[in-house]
N, C-alpha and C positions, 0 to 999 in steps of 0.2 A: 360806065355801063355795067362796072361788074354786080352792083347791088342789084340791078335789074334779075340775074341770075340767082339771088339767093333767094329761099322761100316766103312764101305771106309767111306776114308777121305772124298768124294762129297756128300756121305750123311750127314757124321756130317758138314760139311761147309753148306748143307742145313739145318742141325739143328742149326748150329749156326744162321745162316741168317733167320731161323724161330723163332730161341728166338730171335733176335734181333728186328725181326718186331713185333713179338709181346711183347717185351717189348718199341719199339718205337709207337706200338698201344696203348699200357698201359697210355705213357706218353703224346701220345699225346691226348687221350681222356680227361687225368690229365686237362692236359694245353686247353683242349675246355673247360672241366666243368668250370675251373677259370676263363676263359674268361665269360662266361654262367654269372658267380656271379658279376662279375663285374659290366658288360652289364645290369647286370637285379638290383643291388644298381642305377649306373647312370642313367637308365629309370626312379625307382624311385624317385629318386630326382625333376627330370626332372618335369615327370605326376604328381605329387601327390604333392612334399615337396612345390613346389612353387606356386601352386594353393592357400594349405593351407597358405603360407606367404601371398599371396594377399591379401587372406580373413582377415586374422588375421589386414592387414593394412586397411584394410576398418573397420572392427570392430571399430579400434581406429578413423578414422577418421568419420566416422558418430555417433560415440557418442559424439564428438567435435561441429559436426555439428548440435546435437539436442540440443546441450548446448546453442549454440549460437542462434538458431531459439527461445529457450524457453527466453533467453534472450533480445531477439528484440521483441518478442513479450509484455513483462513485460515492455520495453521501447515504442512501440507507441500503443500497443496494437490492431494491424490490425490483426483478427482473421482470414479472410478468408485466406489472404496469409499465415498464421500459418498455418491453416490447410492442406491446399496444401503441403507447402514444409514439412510441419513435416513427413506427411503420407511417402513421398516419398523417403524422409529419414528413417524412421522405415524399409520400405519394405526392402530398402537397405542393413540396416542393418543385420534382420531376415533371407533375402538371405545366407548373407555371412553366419550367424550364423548355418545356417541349411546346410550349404555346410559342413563346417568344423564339426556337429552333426552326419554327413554322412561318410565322410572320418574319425574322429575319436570319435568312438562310445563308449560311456560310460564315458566318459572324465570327470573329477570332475571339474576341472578348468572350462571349458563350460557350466557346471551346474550352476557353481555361477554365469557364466557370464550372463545367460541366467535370472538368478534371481533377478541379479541385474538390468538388462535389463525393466523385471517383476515389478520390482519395481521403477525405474524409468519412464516408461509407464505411472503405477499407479498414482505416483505425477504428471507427465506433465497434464493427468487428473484432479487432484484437482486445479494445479494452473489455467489450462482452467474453472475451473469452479468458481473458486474466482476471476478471471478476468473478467467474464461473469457478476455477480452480480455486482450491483449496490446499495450501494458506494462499490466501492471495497475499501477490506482489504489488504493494501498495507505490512500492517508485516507480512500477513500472506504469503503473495506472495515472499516476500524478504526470507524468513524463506523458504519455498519450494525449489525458486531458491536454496539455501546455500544448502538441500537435494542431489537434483540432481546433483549439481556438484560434494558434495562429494562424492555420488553413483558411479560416473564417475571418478574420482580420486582413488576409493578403488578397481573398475574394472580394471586400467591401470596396477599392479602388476601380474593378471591374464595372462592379452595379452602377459606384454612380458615376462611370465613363459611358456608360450606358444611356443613365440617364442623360447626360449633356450630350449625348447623339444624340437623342433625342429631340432637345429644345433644340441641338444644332439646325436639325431639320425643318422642326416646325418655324425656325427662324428664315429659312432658305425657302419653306412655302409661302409665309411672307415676303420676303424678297420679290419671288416667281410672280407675284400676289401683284404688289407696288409695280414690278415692272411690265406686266401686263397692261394694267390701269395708264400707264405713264405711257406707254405706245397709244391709247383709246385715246389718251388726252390728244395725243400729237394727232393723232386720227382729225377730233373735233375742231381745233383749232386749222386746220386744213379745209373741213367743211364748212364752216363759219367763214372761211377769206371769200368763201365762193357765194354764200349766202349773204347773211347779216350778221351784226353783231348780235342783236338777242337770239340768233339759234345756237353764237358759239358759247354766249353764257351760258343760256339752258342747255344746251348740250355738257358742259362741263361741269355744270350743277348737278346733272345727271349722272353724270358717270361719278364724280365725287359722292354721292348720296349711294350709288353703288357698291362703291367700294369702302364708303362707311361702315353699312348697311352688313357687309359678308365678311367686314375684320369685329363688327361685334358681335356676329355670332358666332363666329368662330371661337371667339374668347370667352364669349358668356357660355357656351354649350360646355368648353374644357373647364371652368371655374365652376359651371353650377350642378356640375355631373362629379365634381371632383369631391370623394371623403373626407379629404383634409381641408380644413378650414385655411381660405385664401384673402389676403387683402392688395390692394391696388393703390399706390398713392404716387404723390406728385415727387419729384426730387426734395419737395421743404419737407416732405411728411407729413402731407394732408388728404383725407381717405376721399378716396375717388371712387372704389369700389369693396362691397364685405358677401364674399359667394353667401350659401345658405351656412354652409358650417361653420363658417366666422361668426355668423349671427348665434346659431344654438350655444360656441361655445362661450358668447358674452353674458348669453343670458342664465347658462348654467354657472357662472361664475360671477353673477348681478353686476356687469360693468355695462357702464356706459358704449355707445357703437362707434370707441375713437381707436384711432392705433394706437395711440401712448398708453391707452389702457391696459388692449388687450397685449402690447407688447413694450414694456415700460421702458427698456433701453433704445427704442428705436431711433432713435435720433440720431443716440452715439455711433450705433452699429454703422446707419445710412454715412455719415459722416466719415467713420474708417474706412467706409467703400470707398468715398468719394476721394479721400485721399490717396490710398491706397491705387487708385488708379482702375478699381477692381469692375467687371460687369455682373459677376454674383459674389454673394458672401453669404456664408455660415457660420452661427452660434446658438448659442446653448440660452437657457435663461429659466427661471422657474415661476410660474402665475398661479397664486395661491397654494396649492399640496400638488401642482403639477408640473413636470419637467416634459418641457418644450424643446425641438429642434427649430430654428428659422432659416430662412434660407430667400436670402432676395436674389431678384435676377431683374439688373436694368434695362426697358423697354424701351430702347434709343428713339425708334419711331413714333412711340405714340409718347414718349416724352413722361414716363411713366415708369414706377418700381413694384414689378408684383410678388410680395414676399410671402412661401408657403411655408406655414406650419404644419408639424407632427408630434404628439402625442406620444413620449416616451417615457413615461411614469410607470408602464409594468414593467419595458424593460430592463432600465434603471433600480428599479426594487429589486429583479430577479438576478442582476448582476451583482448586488449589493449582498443579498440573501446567499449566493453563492458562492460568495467572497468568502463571505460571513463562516459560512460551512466547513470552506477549505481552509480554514487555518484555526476553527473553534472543536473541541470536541462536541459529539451530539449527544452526551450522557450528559454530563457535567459542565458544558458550557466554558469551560477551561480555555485556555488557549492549546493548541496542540503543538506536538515536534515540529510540524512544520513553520507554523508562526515562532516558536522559540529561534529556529535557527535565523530565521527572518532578522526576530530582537537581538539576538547574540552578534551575527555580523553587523548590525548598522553599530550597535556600542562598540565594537570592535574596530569600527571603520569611523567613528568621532572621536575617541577617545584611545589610540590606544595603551596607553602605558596606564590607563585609569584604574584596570583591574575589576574581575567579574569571578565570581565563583558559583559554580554547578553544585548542586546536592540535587542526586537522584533518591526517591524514597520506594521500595517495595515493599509491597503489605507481603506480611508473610503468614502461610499454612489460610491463606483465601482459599486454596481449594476446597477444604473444608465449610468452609460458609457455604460454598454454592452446593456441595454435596447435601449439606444441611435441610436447607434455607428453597433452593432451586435458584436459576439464574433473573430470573425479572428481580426477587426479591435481595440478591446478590447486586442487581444494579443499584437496587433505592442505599443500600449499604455503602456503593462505590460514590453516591451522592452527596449522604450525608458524612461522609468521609470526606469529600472537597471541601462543604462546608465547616469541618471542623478544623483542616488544615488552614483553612483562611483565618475562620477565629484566633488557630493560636501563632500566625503568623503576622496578625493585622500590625499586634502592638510594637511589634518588631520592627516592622518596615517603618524608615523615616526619607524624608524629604534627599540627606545625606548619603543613605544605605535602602534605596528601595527595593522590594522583593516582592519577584513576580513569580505567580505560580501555574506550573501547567500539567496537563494529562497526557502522557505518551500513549495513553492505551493501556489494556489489561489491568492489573493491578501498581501500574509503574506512572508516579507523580513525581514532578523534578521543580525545582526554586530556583532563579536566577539572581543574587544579589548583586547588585553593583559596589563597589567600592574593595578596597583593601584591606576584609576583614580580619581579624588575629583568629587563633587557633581558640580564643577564650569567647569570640564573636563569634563564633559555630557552634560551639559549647552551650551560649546559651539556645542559640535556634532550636539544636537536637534535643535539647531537655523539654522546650516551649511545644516539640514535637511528641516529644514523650509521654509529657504530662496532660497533653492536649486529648491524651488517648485512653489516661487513666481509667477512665468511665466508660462499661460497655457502650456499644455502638447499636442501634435498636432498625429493625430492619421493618420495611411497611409492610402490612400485610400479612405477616409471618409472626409467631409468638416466641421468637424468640431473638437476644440480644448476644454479641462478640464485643470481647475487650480484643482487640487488634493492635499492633504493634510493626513498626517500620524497620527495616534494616535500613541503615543511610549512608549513605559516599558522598565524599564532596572532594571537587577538584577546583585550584586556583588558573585561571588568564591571567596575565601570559607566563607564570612558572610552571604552569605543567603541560599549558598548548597554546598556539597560538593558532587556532581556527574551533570554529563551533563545532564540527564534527570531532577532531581531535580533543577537545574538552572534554566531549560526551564519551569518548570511548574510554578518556581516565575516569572519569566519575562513575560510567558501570564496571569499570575493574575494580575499584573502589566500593562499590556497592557488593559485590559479589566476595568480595572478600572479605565483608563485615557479615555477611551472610553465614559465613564460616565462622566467624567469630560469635558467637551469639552472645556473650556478655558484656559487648562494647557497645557505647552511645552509637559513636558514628566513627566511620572510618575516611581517612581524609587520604586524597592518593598519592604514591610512593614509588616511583620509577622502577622501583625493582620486582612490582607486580606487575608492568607493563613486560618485564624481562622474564619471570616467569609462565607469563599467559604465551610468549612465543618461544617459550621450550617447551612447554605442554602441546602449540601447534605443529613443532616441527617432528616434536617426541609421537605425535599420532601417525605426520603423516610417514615417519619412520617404519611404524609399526604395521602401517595397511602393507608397506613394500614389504616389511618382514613377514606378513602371512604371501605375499605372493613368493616371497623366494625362499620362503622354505628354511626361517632363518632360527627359528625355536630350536630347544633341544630338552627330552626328557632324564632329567636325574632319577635315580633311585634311591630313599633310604630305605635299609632294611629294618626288620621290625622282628625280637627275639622272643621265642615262646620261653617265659618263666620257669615253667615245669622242669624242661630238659632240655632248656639254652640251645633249642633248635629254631632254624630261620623258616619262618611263617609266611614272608613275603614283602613285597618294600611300598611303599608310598611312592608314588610316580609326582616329581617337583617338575615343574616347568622352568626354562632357563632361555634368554633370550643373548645366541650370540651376537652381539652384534659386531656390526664391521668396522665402526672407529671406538666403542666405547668399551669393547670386551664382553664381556661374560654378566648379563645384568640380571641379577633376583626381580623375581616377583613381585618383590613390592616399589621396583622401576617402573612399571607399569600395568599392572594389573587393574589399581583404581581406576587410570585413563583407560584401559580396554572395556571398563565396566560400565563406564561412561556415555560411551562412542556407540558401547554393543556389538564392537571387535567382537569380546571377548564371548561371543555366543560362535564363531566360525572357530575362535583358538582353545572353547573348551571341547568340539566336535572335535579338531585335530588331536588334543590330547586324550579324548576318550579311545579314539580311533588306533592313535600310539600304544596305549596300551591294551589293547583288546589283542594288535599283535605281539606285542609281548608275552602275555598271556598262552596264544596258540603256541608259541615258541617254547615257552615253558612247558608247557602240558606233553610238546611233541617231546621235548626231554625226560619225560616222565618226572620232573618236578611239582608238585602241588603247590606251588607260590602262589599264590594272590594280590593280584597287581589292587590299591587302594588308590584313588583320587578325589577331588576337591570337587563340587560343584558350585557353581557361580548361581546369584538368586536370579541371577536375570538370564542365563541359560534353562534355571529349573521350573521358569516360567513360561517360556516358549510353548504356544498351545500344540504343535506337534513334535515335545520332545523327546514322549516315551515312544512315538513312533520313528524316531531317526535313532535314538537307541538300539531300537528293534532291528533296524536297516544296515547298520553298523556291526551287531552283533552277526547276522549272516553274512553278510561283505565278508567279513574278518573270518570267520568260522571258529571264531575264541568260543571256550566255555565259559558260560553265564556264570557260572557259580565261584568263579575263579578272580570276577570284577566285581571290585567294591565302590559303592557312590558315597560320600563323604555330605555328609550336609549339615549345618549348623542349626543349632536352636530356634535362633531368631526368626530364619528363613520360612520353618516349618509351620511357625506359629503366626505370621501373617492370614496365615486362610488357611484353618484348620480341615476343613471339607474338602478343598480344594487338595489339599497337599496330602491328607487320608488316599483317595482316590487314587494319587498319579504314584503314592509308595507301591498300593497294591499292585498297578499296573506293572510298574516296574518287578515290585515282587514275580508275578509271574512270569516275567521271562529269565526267573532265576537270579538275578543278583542278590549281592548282600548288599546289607543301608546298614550305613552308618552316621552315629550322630554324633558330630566332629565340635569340640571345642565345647564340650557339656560341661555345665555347673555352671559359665558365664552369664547362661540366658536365662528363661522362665523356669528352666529344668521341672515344668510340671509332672506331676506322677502321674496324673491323668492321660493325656499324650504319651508318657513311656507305654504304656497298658494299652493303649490303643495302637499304635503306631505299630507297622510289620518291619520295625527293625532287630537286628544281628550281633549291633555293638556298639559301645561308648568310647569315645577317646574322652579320657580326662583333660581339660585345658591345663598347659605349659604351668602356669600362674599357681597351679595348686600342689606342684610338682617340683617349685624353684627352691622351696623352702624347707623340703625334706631333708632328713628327720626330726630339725630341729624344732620344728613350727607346728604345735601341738595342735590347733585350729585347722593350721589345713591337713594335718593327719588325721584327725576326730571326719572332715568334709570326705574327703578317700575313702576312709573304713566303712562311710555310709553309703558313696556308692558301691563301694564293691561289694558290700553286703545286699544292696538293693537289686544289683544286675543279678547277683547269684540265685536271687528268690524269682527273680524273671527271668532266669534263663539267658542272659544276656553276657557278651565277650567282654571284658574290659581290655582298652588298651590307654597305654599311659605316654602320653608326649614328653618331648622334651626332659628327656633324663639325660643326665651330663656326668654322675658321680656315682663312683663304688657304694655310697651310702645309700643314693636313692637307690639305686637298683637291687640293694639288699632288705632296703625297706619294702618295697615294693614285692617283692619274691617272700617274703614271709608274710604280710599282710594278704597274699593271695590271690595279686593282680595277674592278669593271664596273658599280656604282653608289654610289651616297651619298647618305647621308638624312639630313638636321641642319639645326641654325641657320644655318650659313653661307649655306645653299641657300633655307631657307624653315622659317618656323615652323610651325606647324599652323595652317591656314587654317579659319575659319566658311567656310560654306557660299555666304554671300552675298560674301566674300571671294576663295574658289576660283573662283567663275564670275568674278569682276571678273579676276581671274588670267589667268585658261583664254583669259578675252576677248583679253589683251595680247600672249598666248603664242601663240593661233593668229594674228594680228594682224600676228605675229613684230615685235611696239613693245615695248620694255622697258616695264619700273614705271619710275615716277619715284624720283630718286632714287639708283638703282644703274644704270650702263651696261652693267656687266658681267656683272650677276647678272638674271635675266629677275621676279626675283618680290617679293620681300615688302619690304626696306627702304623705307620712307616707307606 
């Protein structure tokens, strides 16, 4: 009786057809939400995932680009156009970087990038500013550059850790994707038990055609929106899909629309994935004149390899180009120091007991050309100058004995031979170098031609170093010392100039401690009036005592202060010394005349008559009572120049003197112009008296010539009763030597000065007032 209780049958066929729709509501609100999640993965991909890839390929490509700005700039150093493109580059970059800091927020990977970013900033900084300075520090700048790149090198693991979030992601909206779809399916086959079979097939015909339907536009939206040219193929390597830019780049390159065309290894590559176990792989590969990056990544679920290509043919050039740069000279095309040391260590490190010898070549008195000529037309000179060393090198180099040649810069070109040359094997290079040179050298542009000539050093691996820098440093001591020699071929290196070059260093840095401690001492010789054998006043000699070596003359180191340009603060101390002397004197009512030396590179100092001037008040010496000493040669460098700075000095009363006359030009002209007081006759003309009828004819004519011009003579270095009686009849008006008095200490002078105002000879000599005993 209980059916009697259940409804007419058109009710229940309405409640059937009521659970039916509402279980076809159920299922199909099911199957909108799946779609919903679908639709709203492939949007994302779409807005978001490929924006971020943009960015991420700018990221990589503009830190390429500041590599190679920082590079060009390091090669010609044109700042303005640096500053341009670099800025425009940064911004570029920071764009992208703050796009993808927006999209994905908190990201550690972007942190470093951003750091390194930070830090490469930083550096382009320093190197702009060691480029800026003058001389620039080219290690240091070489050093920077190696920075940045590898700043840029350790950033590339980041980007494309990035990038494989990336696909991680888009691989996990898939996932999200499938298992969506995979619940609708469970969905329909639940409604179909209730229904029939044909609403569960078409129901899952549906939902499959659904989920077709929103994984290929997902795919087709990111492939046919993508710049880079993309292909799609099956595990055999057969093309299933070619975006638009795979298509433009077959037809820009007339291939066929297969993979093995447009990527000719493809096989092997797919095969080393396969083995390898791998789900993407990257390589390299070149399609006509263009360098390709590939990069597959296998599509598990759709049973599929979609491998992207990229387009790195500029910056492959530009890294090539730049290579190219840093180890070529830009004048000459040479290879540079840098590339030498390059060559020297690798032959060094294959061979070593094989033997390699350095010859550095310097053009000498080049300043002269470019003073000439001017610098551009000074380059084409440094041009065809490579070109003539090759010529007369070429015939030289063999297969056995190869020789390579490079441009250090400036005027300094260096040969690398390989092998175990003789001293007779250098011999002929420096003549093939010599001879090579015979014939002026004709410059563009300019109408006029140089015969040029090389000093040369050469040093043997492994006898005289065993390392590339240590080589180079014998072969410019070697250079520098043929430099000095000027009628030798070539000079070959000798241990005992690396032994001199570090007592010249230690002998300087000696000497900077000896002007701080005060370690000089002034000698005096005196100097006798002829007339009436009365003392006229002394020569102030400089004396350096030192603390291990003694007591060291002048010519210890005088050349090395001349050098350095010490000798511009140790000729102000001994001006200084004697201007108090001087006051000293005067306060004793003596009229002595303190004389001293000037240095040509002290009397060139553009404010030297005014530290004179500054010194004479300091001191409160009378002017007229200091003598300046100065040589022929000096004066006659720049006769307008050196006119000018006598008168100056004239007027604040000194006397000039022209020291070591008859040596130099001794022109009559400059005598008659010049506001000088007196001549010292040079030593040389003085050694031979009275026997040496030549140099007594040379005497009689100065001293006849000063007489007509009113001019003092004084005669150096007399050592003998004969000169000093030739010279006192002949009618010289002073003399300074050994005969007279050695150069006195200080504590000596006064013991002197004591006996002379005294008018009590020294012991010893009756007839001479001063030094013997």
């Amino acid at each position: 009786m209980l059916w009697k209780s259940w409804p007419p049958i058109r009710t229940r066929i309405l409640l059937v057809q009521l659970l039916l729709v509402l279980a076809g509501s159920a299922l199909s609100w099911q199957v909108y939400h799946s779609g919903q999640v679908v639709n709203a993965n492939a949007e994302s991909l779409v807005n978001r995932r490929l924006p971020e890839l943009v960015d991420i390929r700018s990221l990589s490509e503009e830190q390429l680009r500041t590599e190679r700005l920082l590079y060009e700039y390091y090669a010609d150093q044109n700042r303005d156009h640096y500053l341009v493109s670099y800025l425009e580059v940064q911004y570029r970059f920071e764009q992208a970087l703050t796009n993808l800091r927006l999209r994905l927020p908190d990201n550690p990977l972007l942190e470093q990038i951003n750091q390194q970013h930070e830090q490469s900033t930083l550096l382009a900084q320093q190197l702009d500013s060691t480029l800026s300075q003058r001389p620039v520090d080219w290690d240091r700048t070489r050093s920077l550059l190696n920075q940045i790149s590898e700043l840029r090198r350790e950033s590339q693991p980041q980007i494309k850790q990035l990038q494989r979030d990336l696909n991680l992601q888009a691989q996990e909206a898939l996932a999200q994707t499938l298992d969506s779809t995979q619940a609708n399916t469970r969905w329909v086959i639940g409604f179909a038990l209730l229904i029939v079979i044909g609403a569960f097939i078409a129901s899952v015909m549906a939902t499959r055609l659904l989920t077709d339907r929103a994984e290929r536009r997902r795919l087709a939206a990111f492939a046919e929106r993508n710049p880079d040219p993309i292909l799609s193929v099956n595990p055999h390597g057969q093309l299933l899909y070619l975006n638009p830019a795979a298509i433009r780049l077959a037809k820009e390159q007339q291939l066929p629309l297969s993979p093995r065309e447009l990527i000719p290894d493809l096989s092997h590559q797919l095969h080393r994935m396969e083995a390898q176990g791998k789900t993407d792989h990257d390589w390299e590969f070149a399609l006509g004149r263009r360098y390709m990056t590939a990069r597959a990544v296998m599509l598990s679920d759709l049973q599929q390899i979609q491998v992207h290509l990229r387009d790195i043919t500029s910056a492959s050039r530009a890294e090539a180009e730049l290579r190219h740069r840093a180890t070529h000279d830009l004048l000459t095309d040479l290879p540079n120091r840098h590339q030498f040391e390059q060559d020297c260590q690798q032959l060094m490190e294959e061979d070593p007991n094989g033997g390699l010898i350095l010859g550095l070549l310097n053009l000498t008195r080049f300043h002269r050309v470019t003073a000439q000529v001017g610098f551009q037309a000074g380059d084409s000179i440094i041009c065809a100058t490579a070109r003539r060393l090759t010529r007369a090198l070429n015939p030289l180099s063999s297969p056995k004995h190869p020789i390579a040649l490079y441009r250090f810069g400036g005027t300094r070109f260096a040969l690398l031979v390989q092998g175990k040359d003789s001293s007779e094997s250098l011999a002929l290079i420096a003549q093939a170098i010599k001879e090579g040179f015979s014939e002026p050298v004709y410059s563009e542009g300019a109408l006029a031609s140089f015969v040029l000539a090389f000093e040369q050093g050469y040093a043997h691996y492994p006898q005289h170093a065993d390392s590339p820098q240590e080589l180079l440093r014998c072969a410019d001591a070697a250079v520098r010392e043929d430099g000095q020699q000027p009628n030798t071929l070539f000079t070959l290196f000798d241990p005992r100039m690396r032994d001199l070059e570090e007592a010249l260093i230690s002998l300087e840095n000696e000497l900077r401690i000896a002007m701080q401690e005060k370690q000089f001492r002034l000698f005096y010789q005196p100097k006798q009036c002829l007339k009436d054998d009365s003392l006229t006043g002394a020569e102030a000699l400089i004396r350096w005592q030192h603390p291990h070596r003694g007591l060291l003359r002048p010519s210890d180191f005088i050349s090395l202060a001349e050098q350095t340009g010490l000798i511009v603060d140790i000729g102000e101390w001994v001006l200084e010394q004697a201007c108090i002397q001087a006051k000293s004197w005067h306060e004793q009512g003596l009229e002595l005349t303190v004389s001293l030396n000037l240095s040509p590179r002290q009397f060139q100092q553009p404010d030297f008559v005014k530290r004179v001037a500054e010194i004479l008040k300091e001191t409160q010496a009378p002017a007229s009572r200091i003598e300046l000493e100065l040589t022929e040669s000096l004066l006659m460098e720049d006769l307008d120049a050196a006119y000018e700075m006598l008168c100056q000095l004239k007027q604040l009363g000194l006397q000039l003197a022209i020291d070591d006359f008859g040596t130099g030009y001794s022109s009559l002209a400059y005598l008659k112009r010049f506001p000088v007081d007196t001549l010292k006759i040079d030593r040389s003309f003085i050694a031979n008296l009275p026997a040496d009828t030549q140099d007594s004819a040379i005497i009689r004519s100065i001293l006849d010539l000063a007489q007509h011009l009113n001019l003092k003579v004084v005669a150096e270095g007399v050592e003998t009763q004969g000169q000093h009686d030739w010279l006192q009849q002949a009618g010289c008006d002073v003399i300074q030597g050994f005969w007279y008095s050695r150069p006195l200490a200080y504590e000596d002078w006064v013991k002197m000065l004591d006996h002379y105002r005294r008018n009590v000879p020294m012991e010893g000599d009756p007839t001479r007032c001063l030094t013997k005993g």
